[in-house]
C-alpha positions in Angstrom: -17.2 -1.1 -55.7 -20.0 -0.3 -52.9 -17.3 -0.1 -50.1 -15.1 2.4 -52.1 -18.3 4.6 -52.9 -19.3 4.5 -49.2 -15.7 5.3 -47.9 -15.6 8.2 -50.4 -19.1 9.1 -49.0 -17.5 9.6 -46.2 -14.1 10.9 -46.2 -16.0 13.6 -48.3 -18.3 14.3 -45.5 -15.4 14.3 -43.0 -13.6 16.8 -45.0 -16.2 19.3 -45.2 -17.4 18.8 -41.9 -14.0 19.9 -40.6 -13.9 23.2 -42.9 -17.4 24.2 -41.6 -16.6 23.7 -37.8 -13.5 26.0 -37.7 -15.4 28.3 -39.8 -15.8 31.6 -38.4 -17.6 34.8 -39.9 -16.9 38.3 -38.8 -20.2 39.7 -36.8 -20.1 43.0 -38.3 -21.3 46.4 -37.0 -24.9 46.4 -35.9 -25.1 50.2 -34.9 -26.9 50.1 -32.0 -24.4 47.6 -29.8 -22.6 48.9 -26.7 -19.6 47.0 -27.8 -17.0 49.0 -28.7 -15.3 45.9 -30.7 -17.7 44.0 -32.5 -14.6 42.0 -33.7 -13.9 40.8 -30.0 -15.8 37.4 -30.2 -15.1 34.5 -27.4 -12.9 31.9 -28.4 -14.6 28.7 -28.8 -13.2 25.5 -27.0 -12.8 22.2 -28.2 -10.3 20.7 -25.5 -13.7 19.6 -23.5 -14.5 17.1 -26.3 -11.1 15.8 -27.3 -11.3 13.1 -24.5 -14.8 12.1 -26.0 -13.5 11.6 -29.3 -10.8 9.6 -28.4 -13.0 7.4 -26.8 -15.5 7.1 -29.6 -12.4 7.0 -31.9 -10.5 3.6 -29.7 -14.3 2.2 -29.4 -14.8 2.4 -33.4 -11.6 0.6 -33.5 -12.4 -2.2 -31.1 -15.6 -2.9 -32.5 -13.8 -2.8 -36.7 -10.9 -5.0 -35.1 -13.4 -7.8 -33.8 -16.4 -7.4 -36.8 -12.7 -8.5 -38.9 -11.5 -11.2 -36.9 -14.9 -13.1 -37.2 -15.0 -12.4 -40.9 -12.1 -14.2 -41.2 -12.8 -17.1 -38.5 -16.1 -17.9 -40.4 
């Protein structure tokens, strides 16, 4: 019953982790800006960390895959 609570813990924090990362607020009109569109913000990359996750993601799987296999050899 633990493991299901802690993989619920989890998937929970994974979902709302991904809704607050691609969340984006409108910066509004502060008055006294120069900028003639507020609304004009940079566009944030992600393509710099999608090797880094993949990496993390294939070593997470190595080290589940081998913590297994000597659960079930013992």
């Amino acid at each position: 019953m633990k493991k299901i609570g802690v993989y619920s813990y989890i998937f929970i924090f994974t979902l709302l982790a991904n809704v607050v990362a691609f969340a984006e607020e409108d910066p509004g009109d502060f008055g006294g800006d120069p900028d003639d569109n507020p609304l004009d913000t940079p566009v944030v990359p992600i393509n710099g960390y999608v090797i880094w996750m993949a990496f993390i993601a294939i070593a997470f799987a190595i080290f589940v895959i081998n913590k297994r296999r000597a659960a079930l050899r013992n």
